[in-house]
LOGUVO-913644 format. One record per residue (C-alpha): z negated, y negated, x; residue number from 1. Coordinates in steps of 0.2 Angstrom, whole numbers, plus 5000, padded with zeros to 4 digits. Example, Ala and Ser with C-alpha at 12.3 -4.5 7.8 and 13.67 -1.06 7.14 Angstrom:
<atoms>
<atom><up>4961</up><north>5022</north><east>5062</east><seq>1</seq></atom>
<atom><up>4964</up><north>5005</north><east>5068</east><seq>2</seq></atom>
</atoms>
This chain:
<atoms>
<atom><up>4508</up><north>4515</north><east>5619</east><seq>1</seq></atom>
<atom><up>4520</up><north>4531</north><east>5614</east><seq>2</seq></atom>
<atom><up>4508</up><north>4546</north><east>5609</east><seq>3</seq></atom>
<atom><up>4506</up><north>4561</north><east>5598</east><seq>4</seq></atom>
<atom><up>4493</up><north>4564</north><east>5588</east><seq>5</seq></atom>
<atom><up>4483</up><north>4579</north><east>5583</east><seq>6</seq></atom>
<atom><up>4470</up><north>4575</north><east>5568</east><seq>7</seq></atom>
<atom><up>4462</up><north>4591</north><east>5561</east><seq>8</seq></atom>
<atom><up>4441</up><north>4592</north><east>5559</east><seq>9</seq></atom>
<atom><up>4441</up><north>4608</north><east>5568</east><seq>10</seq></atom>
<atom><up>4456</up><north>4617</north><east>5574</east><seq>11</seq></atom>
<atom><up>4460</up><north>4615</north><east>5593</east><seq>12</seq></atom>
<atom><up>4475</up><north>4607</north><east>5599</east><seq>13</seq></atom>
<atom><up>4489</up><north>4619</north><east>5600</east><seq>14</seq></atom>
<atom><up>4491</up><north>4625</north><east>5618</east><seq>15</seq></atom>
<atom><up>4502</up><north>4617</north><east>5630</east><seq>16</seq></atom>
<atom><up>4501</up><north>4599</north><east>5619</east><seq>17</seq></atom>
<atom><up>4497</up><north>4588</north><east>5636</east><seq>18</seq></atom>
<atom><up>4496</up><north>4569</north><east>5629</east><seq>19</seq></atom>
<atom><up>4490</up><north>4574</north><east>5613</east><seq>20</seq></atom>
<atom><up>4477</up><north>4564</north><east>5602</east><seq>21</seq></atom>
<atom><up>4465</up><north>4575</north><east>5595</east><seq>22</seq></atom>
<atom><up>4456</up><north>4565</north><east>5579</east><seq>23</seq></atom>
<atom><up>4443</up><north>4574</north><east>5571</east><seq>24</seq></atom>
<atom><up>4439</up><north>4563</north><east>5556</east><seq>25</seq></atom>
<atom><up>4449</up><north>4548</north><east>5546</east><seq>26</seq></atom>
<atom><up>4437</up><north>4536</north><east>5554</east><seq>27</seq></atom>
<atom><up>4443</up><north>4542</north><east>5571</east><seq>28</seq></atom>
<atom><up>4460</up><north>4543</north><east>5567</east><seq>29</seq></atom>
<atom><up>4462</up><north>4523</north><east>5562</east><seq>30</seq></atom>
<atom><up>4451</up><north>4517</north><east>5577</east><seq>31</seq></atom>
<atom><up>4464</up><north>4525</north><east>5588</east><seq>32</seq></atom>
<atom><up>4478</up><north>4517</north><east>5578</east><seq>33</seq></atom>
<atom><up>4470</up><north>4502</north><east>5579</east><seq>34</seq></atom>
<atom><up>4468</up><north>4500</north><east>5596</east><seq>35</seq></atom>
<atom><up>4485</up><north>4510</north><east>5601</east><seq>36</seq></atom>
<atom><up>4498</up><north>4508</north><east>5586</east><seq>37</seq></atom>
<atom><up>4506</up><north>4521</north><east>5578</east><seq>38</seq></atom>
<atom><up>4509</up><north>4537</north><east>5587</east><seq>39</seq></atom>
<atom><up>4527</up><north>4543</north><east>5587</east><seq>40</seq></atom>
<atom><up>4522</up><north>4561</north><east>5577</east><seq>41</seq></atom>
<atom><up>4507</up><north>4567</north><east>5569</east><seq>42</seq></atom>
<atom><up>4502</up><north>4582</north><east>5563</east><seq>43</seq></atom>
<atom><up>4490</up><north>4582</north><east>5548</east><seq>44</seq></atom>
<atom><up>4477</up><north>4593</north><east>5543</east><seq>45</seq></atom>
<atom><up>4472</up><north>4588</north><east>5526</east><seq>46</seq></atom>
<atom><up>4453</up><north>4591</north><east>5523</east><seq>47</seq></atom>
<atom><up>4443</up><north>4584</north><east>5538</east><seq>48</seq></atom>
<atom><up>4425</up><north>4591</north><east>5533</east><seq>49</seq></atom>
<atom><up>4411</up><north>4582</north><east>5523</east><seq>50</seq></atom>
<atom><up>4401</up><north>4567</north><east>5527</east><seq>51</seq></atom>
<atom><up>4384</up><north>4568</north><east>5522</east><seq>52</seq></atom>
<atom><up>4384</up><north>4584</north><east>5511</east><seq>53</seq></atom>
<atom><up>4402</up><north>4576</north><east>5500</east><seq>54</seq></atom>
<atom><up>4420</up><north>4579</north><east>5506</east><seq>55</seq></atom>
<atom><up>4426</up><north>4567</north><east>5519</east><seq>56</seq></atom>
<atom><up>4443</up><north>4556</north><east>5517</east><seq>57</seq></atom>
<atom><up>4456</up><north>4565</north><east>5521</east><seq>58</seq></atom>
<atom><up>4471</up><north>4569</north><east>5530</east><seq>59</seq></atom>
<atom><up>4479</up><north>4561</north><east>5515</east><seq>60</seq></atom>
<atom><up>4472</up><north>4546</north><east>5515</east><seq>61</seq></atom>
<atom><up>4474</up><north>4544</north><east>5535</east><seq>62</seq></atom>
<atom><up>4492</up><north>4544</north><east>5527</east><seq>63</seq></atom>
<atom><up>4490</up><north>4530</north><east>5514</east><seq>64</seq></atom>
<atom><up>4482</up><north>4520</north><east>5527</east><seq>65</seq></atom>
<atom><up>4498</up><north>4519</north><east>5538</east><seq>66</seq></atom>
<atom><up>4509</up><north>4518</north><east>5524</east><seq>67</seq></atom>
<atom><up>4497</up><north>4502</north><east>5518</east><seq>68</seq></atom>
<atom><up>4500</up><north>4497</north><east>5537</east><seq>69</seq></atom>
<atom><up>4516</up><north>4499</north><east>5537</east><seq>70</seq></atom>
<atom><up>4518</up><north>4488</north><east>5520</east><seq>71</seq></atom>
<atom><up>4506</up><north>4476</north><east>5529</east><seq>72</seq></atom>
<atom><up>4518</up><north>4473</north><east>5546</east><seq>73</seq></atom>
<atom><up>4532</up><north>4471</north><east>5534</east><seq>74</seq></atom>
<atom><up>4539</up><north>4487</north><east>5538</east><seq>75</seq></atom>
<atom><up>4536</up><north>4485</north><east>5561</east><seq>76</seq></atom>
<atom><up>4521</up><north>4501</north><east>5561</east><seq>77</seq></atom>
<atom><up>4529</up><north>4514</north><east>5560</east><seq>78</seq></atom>
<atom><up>4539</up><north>4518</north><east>5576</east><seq>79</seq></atom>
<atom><up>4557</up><north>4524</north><east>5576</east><seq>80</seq></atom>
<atom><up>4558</up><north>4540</north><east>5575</east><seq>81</seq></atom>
<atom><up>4542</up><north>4544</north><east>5567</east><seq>82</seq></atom>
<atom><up>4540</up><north>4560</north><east>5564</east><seq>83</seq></atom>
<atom><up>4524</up><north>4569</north><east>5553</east><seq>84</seq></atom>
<atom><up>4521</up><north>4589</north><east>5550</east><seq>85</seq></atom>
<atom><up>4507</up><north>4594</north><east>5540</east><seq>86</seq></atom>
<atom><up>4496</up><north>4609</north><east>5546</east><seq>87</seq></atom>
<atom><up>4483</up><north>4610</north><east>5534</east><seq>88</seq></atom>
<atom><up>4480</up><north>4629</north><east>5524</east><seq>89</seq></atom>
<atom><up>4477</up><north>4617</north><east>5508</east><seq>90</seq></atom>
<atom><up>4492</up><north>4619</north><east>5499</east><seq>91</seq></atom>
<atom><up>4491</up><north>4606</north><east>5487</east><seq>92</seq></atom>
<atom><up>4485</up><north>4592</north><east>5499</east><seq>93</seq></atom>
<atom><up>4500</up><north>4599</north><east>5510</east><seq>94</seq></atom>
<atom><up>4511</up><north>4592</north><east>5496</east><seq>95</seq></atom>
<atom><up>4502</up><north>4577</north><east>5492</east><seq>96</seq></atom>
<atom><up>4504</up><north>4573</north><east>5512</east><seq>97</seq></atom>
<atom><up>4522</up><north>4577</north><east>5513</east><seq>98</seq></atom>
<atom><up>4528</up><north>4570</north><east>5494</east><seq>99</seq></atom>
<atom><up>4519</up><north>4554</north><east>5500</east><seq>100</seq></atom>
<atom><up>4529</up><north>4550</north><east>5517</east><seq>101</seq></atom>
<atom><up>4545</up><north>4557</north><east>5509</east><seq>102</seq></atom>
<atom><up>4543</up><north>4544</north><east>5495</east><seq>103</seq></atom>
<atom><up>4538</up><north>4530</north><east>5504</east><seq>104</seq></atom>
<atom><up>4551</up><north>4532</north><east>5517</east><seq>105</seq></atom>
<atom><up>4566</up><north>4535</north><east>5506</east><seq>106</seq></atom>
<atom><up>4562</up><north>4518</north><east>5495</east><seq>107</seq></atom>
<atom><up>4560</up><north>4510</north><east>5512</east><seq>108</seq></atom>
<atom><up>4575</up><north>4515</north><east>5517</east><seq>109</seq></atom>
<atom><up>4584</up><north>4511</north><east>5503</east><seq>110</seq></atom>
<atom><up>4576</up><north>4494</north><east>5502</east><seq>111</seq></atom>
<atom><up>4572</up><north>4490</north><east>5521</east><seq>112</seq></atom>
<atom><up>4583</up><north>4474</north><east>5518</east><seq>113</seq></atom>
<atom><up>4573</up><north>4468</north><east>5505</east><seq>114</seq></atom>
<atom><up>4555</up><north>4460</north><east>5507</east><seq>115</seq></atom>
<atom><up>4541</up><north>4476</north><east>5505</east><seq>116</seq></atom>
<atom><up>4529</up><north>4464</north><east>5498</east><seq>117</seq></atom>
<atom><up>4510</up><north>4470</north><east>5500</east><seq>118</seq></atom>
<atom><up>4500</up><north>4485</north><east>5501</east><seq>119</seq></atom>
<atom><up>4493</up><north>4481</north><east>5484</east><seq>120</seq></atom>
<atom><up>4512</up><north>4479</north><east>5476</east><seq>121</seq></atom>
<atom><up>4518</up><north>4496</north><east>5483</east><seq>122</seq></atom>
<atom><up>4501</up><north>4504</north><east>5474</east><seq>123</seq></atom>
<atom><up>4505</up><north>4496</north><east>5457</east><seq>124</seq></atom>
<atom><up>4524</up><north>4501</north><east>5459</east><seq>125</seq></atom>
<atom><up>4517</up><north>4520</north><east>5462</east><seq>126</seq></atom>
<atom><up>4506</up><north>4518</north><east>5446</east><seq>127</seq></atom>
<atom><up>4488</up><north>4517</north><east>5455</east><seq>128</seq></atom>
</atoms>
């Protein structure tokens, strides 16, 4: 299924974005994924609220959970073409979001002919 995908805990969907996913949480966000693969663009907000009074995940993890998907399908999630852009008013979250895809997809692409390995070897390789 070929879809866009909005995932912000309270911002509205910008107007005129007919076909657009709206995710209101990290939990929301995967069950989509899950059931309809990766949508061809996202757009990220990076703090999604809290959960029971302490900060929810985030719109950076909803990022390392594709990437570890991706790491997972031996590089087949992620469509081609996938594009990101990051909304969210945190600034440093913004970074974090944007220096992880940019990361990830330029050592994939410089080694997409080599095996990725697991989600856990790209972790140890990033120094978690």
């Amino acid at each position: 299924m070929s879809y866009r995908m909005f995932l912000d805990d309270l911002r509205p969907a910008p107007p005129g974005t007919y076909g657009l996913v709206v995710c209101r949480s990290y939990q929301h966000a995967v069950d989509v994924m899950e059931r309809d693969g990766c949508p061809y663009f996202v757009s990220f907000d990076h703090d999604l609220g809290e959960v029971d009074g302490k900060p929810a995940l985030t719109g950076y993890d909803v990022a390392k959970w594709m990437i570890g998907r991706d790491i997972e399908s031996g590089g087949r999630f992620f469509p081609d073409g996938f594009r990101w852009h990051v909304h969210s008013a945190n600034p440093v979250g913004r970074i974090n979001i944007e220096g992880l895809f940019m990361s990830y997809f330029s050592d994939f692409c410089k080694h997409a002919d080599k095996p990725i390995g697991t989600y856990e070897d790209w972790q140890a390789q990033q120094g978690a």
